[in-house]
C-alpha positions, 0 to 999 in steps of 0.5 A, spaced: 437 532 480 440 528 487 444 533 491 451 531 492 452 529 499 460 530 500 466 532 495 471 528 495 478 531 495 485 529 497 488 531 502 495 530 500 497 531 492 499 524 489 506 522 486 508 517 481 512 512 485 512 506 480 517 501 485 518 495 486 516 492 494 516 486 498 510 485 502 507 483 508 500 482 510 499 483 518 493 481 522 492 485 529 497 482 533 502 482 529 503 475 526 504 475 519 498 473 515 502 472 508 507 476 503 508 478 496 510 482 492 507 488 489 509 495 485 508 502 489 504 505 482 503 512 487 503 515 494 503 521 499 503 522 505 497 520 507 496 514 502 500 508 497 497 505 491 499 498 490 498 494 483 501 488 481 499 485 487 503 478 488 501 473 494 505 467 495 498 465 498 494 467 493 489 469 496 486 475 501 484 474 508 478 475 511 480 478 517 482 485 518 489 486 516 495 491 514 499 491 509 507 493 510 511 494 505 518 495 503 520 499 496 527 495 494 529 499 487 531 505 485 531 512 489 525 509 492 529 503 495 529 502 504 523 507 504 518 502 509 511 503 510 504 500 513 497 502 511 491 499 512 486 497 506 481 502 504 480 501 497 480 495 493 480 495 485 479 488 482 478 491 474 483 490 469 488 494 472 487 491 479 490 495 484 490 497 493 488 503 496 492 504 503 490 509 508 498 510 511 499 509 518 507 510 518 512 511 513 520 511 515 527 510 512 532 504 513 538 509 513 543 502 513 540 503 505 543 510 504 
């Protein structure tokens, strides 16, 4: 039996989130890569997982990029976040894992 090389464990525990979220891909220098939708299926305080994933340009891009995005129904609504793409699903339920670097509320929501 090979031995195991790292447990992997979470550091923060994960939330069912399921709200709806516009989307913005950002490469390094800011400029707007592509937008879409996406629906925000869980989150916490260091990550979000995104499915239903949506993009006007049909496609993902070649550079590296982050993903910003902005929760617009339910209680959920005005919640802003950026992250970067750490794990990519492309199975029956395709979905994006982000590694969050900013979470922050738009309180003119409130």
């Amino acid at each position: 039996m090979e031995p195991v090389l790292y447990t992997h464990c979470r550091r923060h525990d994960r939330k069912p989130i399921w709200s709806r979220a516009e989307l913005r891909l950002v490469a390094g220098d800011g400029r707007e890569l592509d937008h879409g939708t996406a629906l925000v299926a869980d989150m916490s305080l260091g990550g979000a997982r995104l499915v239903e994933l949506e993009l006007a340009g049909g496609s993902l891009p070649l550079a590296s990029f982050r993903i910003r995005f902005r929760m617009t129904e339910g209680e959920y609504s005005g919640i802003d976040g950026i992250g970067r793409p750490v794990r990519w699903d492309f199975g029956i339920e395709p979905s994006v894992g982000l590694e969050l670097e900013d979470l922050f509320v738009d309180a003119s929501d409130r």
